[in-house]
C-alpha positions in Angstrom: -83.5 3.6 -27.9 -83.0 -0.4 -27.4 -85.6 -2.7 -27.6 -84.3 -5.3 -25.8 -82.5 -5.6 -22.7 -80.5 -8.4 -23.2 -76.6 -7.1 -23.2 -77.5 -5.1 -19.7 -79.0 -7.9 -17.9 -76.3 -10.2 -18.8 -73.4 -7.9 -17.4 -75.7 -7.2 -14.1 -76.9 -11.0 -13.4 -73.2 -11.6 -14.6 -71.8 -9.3 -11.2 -75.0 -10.3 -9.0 -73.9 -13.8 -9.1 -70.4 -13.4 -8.8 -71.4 -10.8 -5.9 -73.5 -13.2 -4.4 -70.7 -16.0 -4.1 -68.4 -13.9 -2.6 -70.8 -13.3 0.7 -71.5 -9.9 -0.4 -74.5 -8.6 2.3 -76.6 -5.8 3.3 -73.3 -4.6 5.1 -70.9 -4.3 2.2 -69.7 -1.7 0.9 -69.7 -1.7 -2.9 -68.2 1.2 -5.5 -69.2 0.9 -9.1 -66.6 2.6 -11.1 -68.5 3.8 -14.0 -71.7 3.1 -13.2 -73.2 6.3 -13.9 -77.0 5.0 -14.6 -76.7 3.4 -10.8 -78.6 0.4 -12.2 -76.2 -2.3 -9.8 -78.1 -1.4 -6.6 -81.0 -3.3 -8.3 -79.4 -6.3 -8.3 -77.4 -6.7 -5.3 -78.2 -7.1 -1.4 -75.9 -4.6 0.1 -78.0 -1.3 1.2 -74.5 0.6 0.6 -73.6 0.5 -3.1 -72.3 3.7 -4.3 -71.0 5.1 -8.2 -68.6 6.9 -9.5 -68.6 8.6 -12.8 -68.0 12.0 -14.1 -71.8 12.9 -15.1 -74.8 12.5 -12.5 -75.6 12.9 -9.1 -77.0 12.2 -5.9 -76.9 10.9 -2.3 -74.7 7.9 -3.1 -72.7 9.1 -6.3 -69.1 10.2 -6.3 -68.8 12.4 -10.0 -64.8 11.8 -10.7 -62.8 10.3 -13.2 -61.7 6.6 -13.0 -58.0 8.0 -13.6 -58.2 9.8 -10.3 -60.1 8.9 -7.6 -60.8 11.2 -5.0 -61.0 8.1 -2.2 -58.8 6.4 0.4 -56.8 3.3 -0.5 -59.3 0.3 0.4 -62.1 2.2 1.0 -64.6 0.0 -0.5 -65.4 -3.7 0.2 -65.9 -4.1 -3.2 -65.1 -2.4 -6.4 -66.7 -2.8 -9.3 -66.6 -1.7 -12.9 -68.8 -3.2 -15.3 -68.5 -2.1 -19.3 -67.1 1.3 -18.5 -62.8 1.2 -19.4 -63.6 0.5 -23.3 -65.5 4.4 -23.2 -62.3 6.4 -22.2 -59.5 7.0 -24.4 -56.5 4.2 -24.1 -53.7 6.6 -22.7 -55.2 6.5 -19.5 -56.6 2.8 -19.1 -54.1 1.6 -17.1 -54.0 4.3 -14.9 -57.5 3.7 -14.0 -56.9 -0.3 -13.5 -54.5 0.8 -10.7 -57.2 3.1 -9.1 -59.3 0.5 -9.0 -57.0 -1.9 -7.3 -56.3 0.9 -4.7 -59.6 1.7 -3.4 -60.8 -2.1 -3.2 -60.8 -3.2 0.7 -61.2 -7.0 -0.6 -62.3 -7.9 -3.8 -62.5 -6.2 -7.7 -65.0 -7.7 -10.3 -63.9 -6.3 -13.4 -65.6 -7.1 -16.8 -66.0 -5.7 -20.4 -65.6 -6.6 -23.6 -61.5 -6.6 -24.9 -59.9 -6.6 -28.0 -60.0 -9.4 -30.6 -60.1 -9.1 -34.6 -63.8 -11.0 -34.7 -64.8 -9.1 -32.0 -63.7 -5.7 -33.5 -65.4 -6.5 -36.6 -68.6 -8.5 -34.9 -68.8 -4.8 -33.7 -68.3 -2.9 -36.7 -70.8 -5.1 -38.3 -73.4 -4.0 -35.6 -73.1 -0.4 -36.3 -73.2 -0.8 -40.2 -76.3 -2.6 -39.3 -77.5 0.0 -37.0 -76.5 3.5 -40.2 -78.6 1.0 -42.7 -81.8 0.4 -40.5 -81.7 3.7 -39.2 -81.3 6.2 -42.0 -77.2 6.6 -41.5 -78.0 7.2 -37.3 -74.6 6.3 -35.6 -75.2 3.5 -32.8 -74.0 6.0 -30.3 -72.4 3.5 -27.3 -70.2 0.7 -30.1 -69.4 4.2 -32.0 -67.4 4.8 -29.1 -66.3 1.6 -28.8 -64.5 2.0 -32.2 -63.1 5.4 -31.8 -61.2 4.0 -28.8 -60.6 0.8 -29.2 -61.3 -2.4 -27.1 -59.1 -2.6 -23.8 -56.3 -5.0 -24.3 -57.1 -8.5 -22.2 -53.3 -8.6 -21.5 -53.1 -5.0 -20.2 -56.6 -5.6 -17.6 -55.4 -9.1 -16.6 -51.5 -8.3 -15.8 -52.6 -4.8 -14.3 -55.1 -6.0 -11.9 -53.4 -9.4 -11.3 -50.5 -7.6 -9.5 -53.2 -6.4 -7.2 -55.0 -9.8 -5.6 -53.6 -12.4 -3.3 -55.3 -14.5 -5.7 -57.8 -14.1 -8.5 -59.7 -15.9 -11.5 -60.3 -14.7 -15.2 -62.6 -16.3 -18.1 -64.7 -14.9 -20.6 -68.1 -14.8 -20.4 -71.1 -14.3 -23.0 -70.7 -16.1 -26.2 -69.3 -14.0 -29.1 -71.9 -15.5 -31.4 -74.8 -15.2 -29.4 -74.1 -11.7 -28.2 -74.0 -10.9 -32.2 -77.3 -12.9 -32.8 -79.4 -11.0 -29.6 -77.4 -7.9 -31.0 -78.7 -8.3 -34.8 -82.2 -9.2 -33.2 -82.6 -6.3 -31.3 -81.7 -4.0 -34.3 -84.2 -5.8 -36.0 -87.3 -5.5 -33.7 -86.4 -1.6 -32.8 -86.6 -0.9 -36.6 -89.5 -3.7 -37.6 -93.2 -4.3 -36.4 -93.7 -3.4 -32.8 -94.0 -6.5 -30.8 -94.2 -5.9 -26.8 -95.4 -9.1 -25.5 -92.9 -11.0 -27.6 -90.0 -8.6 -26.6 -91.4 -8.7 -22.8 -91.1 -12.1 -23.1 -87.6 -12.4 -24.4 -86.5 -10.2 -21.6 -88.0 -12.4 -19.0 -86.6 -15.0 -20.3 -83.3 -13.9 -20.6 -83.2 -12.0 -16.8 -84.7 -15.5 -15.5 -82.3 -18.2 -17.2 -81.1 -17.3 -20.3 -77.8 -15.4 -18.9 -76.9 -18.4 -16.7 -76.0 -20.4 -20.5 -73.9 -17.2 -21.0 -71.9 -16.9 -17.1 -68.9 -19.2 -18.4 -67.9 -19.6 -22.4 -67.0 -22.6 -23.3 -62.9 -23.9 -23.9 -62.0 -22.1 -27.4 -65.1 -20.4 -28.1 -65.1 -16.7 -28.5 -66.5 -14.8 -26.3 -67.7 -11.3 -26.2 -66.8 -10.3 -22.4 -63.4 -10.6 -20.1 -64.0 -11.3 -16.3 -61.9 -10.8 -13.6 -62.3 -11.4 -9.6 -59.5 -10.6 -7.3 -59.5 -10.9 -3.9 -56.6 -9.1 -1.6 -57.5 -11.3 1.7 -57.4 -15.1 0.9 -58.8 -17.7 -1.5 -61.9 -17.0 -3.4 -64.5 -19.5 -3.1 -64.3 -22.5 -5.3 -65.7 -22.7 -8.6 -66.6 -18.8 -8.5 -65.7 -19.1 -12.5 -68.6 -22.3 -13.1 -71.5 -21.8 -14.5 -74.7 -22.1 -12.0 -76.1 -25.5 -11.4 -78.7 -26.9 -12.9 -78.6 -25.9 -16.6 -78.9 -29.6 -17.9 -82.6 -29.9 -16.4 -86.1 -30.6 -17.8 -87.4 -27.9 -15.5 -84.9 -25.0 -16.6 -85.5 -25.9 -20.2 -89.5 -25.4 -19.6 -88.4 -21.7 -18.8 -88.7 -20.9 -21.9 -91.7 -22.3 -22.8 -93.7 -18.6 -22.3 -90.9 -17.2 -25.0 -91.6 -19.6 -27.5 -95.4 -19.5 -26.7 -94.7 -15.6 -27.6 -93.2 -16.1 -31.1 -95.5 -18.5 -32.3 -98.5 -15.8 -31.7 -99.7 -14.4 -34.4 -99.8 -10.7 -35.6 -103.3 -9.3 -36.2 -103.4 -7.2 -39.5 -105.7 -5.2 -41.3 -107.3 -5.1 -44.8 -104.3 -3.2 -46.1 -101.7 -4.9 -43.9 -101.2 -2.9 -40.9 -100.6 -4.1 -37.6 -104.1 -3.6 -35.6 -102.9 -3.2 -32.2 -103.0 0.5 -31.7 -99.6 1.3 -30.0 -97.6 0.8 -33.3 -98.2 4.4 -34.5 -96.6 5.4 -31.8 -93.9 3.2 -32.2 -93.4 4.3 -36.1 -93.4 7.7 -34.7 -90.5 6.9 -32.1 -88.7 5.7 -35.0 -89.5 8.6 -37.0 -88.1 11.0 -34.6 -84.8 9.1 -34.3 -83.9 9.3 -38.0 -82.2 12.4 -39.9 -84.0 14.4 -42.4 -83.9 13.0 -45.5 -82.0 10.2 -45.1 -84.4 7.5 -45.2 -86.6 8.4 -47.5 -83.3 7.8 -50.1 -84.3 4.2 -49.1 -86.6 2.0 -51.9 -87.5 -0.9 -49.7 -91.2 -1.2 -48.6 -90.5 -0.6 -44.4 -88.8 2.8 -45.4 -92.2 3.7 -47.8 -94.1 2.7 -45.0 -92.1 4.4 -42.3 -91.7 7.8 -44.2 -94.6 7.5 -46.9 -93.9 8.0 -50.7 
């Protein structure tokens, strides 16, 4: 369970965009290695987007491994993989770049998060976090990411590169905000249930808040490596910049519903309990997610009013 929505929309606005500037249409065809929640169609024009992924199904889903695929060389317009390589074990990363590069017709967008120290322990930090909120309760996806390690950038960039008549690379999504919307999440999933402020930090974020995130800035960390290759010509200029118009009074006002959200107030009770009615069953969500007799170990008053005692 997530509260937020923040990482995904960043990854599929991230692709969207980049899609967008490369003339991708109703007519393309796009593969998204990986993309076993289909979730990309959402966000792009082409009527034609298909997955691939070992687990799922349906009209316009290919279940195989990214080390094999079943498909023609440049069968696809467009390949994608978005947040997928860092969930298989390392011994057959590579082997997967190279499929990747085979069934693309003319471009690859490639991105996911790769190996640094402060990333590695920005992420072991989040699922520490994530035992002590949640009664010892493993955050399932970053416990894989630790298990198998972060792709290398040097291994996606020099295997893809070899691919592309020309491509781009930068890294996208601040280290330090990704943490700080990370750490936020945890927070709200495990504190007082808040829906119109989290509603609003969604919006936000899915109207202008991941355009501040496309490009990091020169020696900043950032969280996510993106590549675009394309095997027939240049790719357009300045597909790596930012979108236009972040330095503007009106893009700024976006966010004036967000921080109308945060500075409403919380109606209480007598005793201190949140009146609006759907937080019951949002204890109760949390209740359900957390081994038996783990958290009630746990002195602090949000575990004695999550579990009683």
């Amino acid at each position: 369970m997530a509260t937020l929505d923040i990482d995904g929309a960043h990854r599929y606005k991230l692709v969207a965009e980049i899609c967008a500037r490369l003339g991708v249409d109703e007519e393309s065809t796009v593969l998204d290695i990986g993309g076993g929640t289909g979730r990309l169609v959402q966000y792009l024009n082409s009527n034609r987007v298909f997955t691939l992924d070992p687990n799922g199904d349906g009209e316009h889903h290919i279940r195989a491994s990214m080390e094999s695929i079943p498909l023609p060389t440049r069968s696809y317009d467009v390949v994608v993989q978005i947040d997928s390589l860092e969930h298989v074990p390392a011994q057959i990363r590579e082997k997967s770049l190279l499929e990747m590069v085979r069934v693309a017709g003319k471009h690859l967008i490639w991105v996911g998060p790769v190996h640094s120290d402060l990333t590695a322990e920005v992420e072991h930090d989040l699922c520490a976090s994530h035992r002590q909120l949640f009664g010892g309760k493993e955050m399932e996806w970053l416990s894989e990411h630790e298990a198998n390690g972060l792709p290398e950038k040097d291994l996606v960039l020099n295997t893809l590169s070899e691919g592309f008549a020309e491509s781009v690379s930068w890294m996208s999504f601040p280290l330090r905000r990704w943490w700080t919307f990370m750490r936020l999440d945890q927070q709200l999933e495990a504190g007082m249930f808040q829906p119109e402020l989290e509603k609003e930090i969604d919006r936000w974020y899915e109207t202008c808040g991941w355009k501040f995130d496309y490009r990091v800035s020169v020696d900043e960390p950032g969280y996510r490596f993106v590549f675009v290759g394309s095997k027939e010509g240049e790719l357009p200029e300045g597909i790596e910049k930012p979108p236009e118009g972040l330095l503007t009074l009106d893009e700024w006002k976006r966010s004036l519903p967000l921080i109308e959200a945060i500075a409403l107030s919380s109606p209480i009770d007598s005793e201190g309990q949140p009146i609006d009615s759907r937080f019951e069953e949002h204890i109760q969500l949390l209740r359900d997610q957390i081994p038996p007799n783990r958290g009630a170990e746990r002195k602090n008053p949000f575990w004695k009013r999550l579990l009683g005692g």
